[in-house]
N, C-alpha and C positions, 0 to 999 in steps of 0.2 A: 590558444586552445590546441592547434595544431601540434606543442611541442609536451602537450600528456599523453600520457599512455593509460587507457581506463583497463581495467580488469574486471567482471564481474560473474556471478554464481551465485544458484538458486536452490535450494531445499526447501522439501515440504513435506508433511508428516500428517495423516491421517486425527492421530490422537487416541485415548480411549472411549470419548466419547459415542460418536458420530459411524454410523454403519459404511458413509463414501466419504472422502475429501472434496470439498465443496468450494476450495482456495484454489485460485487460479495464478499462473506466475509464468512472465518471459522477462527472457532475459539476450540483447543480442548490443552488439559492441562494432564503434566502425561504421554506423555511429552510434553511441549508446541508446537504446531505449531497454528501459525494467519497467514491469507493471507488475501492480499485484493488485488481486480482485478475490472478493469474501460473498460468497452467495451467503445471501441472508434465508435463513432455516436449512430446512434440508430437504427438500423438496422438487420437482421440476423446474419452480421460480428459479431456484436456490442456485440449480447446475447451469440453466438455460441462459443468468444472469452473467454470471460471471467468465465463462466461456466465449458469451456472444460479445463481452465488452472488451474482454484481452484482444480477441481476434480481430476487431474495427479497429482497434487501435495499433494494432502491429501491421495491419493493411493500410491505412493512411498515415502512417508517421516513420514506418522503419527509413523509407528511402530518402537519402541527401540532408545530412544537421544543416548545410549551410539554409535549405530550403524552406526549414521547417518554421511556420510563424504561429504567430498565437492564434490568427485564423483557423489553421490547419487544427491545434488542439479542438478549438473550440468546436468543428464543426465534425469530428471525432467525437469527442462527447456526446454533444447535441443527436447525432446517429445510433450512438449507443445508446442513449434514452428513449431518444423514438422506438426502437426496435423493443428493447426491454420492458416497455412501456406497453407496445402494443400483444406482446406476448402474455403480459399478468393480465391482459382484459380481457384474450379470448380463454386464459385460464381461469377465470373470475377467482385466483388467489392470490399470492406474495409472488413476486418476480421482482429480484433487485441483487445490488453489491454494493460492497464500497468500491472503491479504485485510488489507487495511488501510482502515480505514476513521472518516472525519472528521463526526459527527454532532453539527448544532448543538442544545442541549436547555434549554430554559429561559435560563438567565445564562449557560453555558459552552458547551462542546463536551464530548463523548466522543468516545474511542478506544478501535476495536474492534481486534485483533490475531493474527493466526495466519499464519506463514510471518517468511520473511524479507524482504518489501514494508516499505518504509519510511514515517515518518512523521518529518519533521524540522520547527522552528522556531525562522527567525532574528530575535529581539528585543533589541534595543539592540545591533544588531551581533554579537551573538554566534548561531552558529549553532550549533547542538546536537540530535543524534540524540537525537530522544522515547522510541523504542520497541529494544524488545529482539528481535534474529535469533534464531527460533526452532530454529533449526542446532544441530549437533555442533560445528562449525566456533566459534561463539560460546563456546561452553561451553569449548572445548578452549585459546582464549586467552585467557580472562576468569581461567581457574585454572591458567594456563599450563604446562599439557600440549605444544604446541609454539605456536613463531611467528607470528607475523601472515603474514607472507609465504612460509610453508614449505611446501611439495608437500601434508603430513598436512592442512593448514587448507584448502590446495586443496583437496580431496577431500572433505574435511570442509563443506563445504559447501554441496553435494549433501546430506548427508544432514539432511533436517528433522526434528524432531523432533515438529511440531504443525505441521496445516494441515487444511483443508476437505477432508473424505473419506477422511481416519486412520480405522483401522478403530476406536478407541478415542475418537473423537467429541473431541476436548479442547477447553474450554473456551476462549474468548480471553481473554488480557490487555484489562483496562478499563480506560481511566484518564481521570480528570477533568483539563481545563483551561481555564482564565478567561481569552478571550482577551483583549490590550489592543491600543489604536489603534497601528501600528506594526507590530504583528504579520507576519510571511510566514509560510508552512506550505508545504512541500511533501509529499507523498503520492506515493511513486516504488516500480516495481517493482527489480530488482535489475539489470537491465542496467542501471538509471541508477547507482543507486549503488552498482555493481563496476569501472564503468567513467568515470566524473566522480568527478575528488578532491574531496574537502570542499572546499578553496581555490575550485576554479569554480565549486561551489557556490554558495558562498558569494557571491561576485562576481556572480553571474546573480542571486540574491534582494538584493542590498544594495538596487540602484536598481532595485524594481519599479513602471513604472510601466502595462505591460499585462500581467496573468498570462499570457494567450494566447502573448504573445511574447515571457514568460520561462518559460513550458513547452516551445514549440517549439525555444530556443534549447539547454536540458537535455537535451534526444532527439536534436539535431542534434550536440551536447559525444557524448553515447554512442555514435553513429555513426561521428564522425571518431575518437572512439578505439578503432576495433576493429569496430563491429557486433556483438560477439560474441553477445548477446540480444537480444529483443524488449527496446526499450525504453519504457515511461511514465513521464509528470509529470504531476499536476495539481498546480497553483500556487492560494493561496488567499490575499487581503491582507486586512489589518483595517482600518479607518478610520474616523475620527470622522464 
């Protein structure tokens, strides 16, 4: 791991939707950590959620990749649910995010997971969704209950089934990965990838040659299609 070189860069776009941007994103290298985090509505919850989970997590994780263990995620998380948790109760309304998140630790990376915020990586050309949509929506076409494209998956969408500030605290998905030279990653909330197909995707990480201006180009792809959310990218390359 010692002998890559990571790069990364963030954008983020309001939308036509939404009166504030309610998408949170860091981005810091040396040792890598990206997170991105999607307040759910637009509301106090909405701001308070994903703010307060970027910042515990850039507070207990920026310092030392060799240091960093799965404890250290976990109990990161686990803080940010307490806190987010106990903010929706004396707001007696919605406070929550998703969170995705890119932490480099020793020889690889971890990934943290809760919501439907993405975590994609294109190597040797192939680009492929890492992480799994914490949704109804997910579940309901994976065991095919209805359609990809059917009104039910609409709707189904909306509803999460894990995120920061579930009054049931749920764990994240972890998962290890060894990156290699070559590598892209992107880290996107859901306006990106509900509204940019895999294909432009795809095309915008082929030839990365500034993350900066293949982040801004993903949020500018989500804008011309719709606005209909707040949109983030951070963009992350590996290199020898």
């Amino acid at each position: 791991m010692t002998s890559l070189f990571i790069n990364a860069a963030a954008a983020s776009e309001i939308g036509l939707r939404y009166r504030d941007n309610f998408d949170v994103a860091h981005v810091s290298t040396q040792p890598l950590l990206a997170v991105v985090a999607d307040g759910m509505g637009d509301g106090p919850g909405s701001a308070m959620a994903g703010r307060t989970t970027v910042d515990i997590l850039v507070d207990r994780l920026r310092t030392g990749a060799a240091s960093t263990a799965l404890a250290d995620i976990r109990d990161a998380v686990a803080t940010a649910q307490q806190r987010v948790g106990d903010y929706g109760r004396e707001l007696g309304g919605l406070a929550g995010c998703t969170l995705t998140a890119l932490i480099q630790a020793g020889d690889g990376f971890w990934v943290a997971q809760l919501g439907d915020s993405r975590l994609y990586r294109l190597r040797a050309n192939l680009l492929e969704l890492l992480t799994v949509d914490h949704t109804m929506a997910w579940l309901g076409v994976v065991h095919g209950w209805y359609a990809l494209d059917s009104p039910q998956a609409a709707r189904a969408r909306y509803q999460l089934t894990r995120y920061v500030g579930h009054p049931a605290a749920p764990e994240p998905d972890l998962l290890s990965l060894r990156p290699e030279p070559g590598d892209v990653f992107l880290l996107c909330t859901d306006g990106v990838a509900e509204q940019v197909s895999y294909q432009a995707i795809h095309d915008v990480l082929r030839d990365v040659d500034d993350p900066q201006a293949a982040a801004r180009d993903l949020v500018a792809a989500a804008n011309a299609a719709g606005g209909h959310d707040n949109a983030t990218a951070v963009v992350v390359t590996v290199s020898s």
